[in-house]
Residue, then its C-alpha position, 0 to 999 in steps of 0.5 A: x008250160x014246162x020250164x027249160x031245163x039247165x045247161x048246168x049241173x050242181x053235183x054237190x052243195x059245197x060246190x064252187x064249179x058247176x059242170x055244162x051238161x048241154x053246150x053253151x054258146x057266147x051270149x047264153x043267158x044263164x041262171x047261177x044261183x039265181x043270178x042272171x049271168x051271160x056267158x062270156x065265151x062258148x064251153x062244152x060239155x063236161x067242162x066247168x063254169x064259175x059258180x061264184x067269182x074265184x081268185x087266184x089260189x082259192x080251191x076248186x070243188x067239185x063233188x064236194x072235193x077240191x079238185x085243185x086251185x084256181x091260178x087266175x081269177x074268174x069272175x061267175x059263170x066263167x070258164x073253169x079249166x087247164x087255163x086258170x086252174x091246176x090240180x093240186x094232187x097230179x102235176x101233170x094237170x096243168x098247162x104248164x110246160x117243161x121250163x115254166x112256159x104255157x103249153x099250147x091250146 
């Protein structure tokens, strides 16, 4: 019997994001570092889920590179994006808007 292959790519050890290379759908059960976690909603590919929990401020890597900062905490497995993470490098990588406001989704 062959195992079945991860929705989930590790692209660098130092890692705190893992990348979805197959659609996951709410109520996936999920593998993180040897930890079963259920997904809490559905994500796409290419997108980033958690993989330990994150708070606010702490630094997204990915390559082995911060990317950015988490502006909300999430808990593992969950979905890292505009939504609760910003770049630290390019302004325009957020949802926020001009005045401040939340952007739309």
């Amino acid at each position: 019997m062959s195992t079945p292959i991860s929705p989930l790519i590790l692209l660098h050890p130092d890692d705190t994001v893992l990348v979805v290379r197959a659609a996951i759908r709410a109520g996936d059960a999920l593998d993180i570092d040897g930890n079963p976690v259920i997904a809490a909603q559905d994500v796409t590919v290419g997108h980033k889920l958690a993989r330990r929990s994150l708070a606010a401020g702490d630094k997204v890597l990915k390559y082995g590179a911060p990317i950015g900062s988490m502006t909300a905490d999430v808990a593992m497995g969950g979905h890292v994006h505009m939504h609760n993470m910003k770049s630290d490098y390019i302004a325009s990588h957020t949802r926020q808007v001009v005045g401040g406001g939340e952007g739309g989704h």
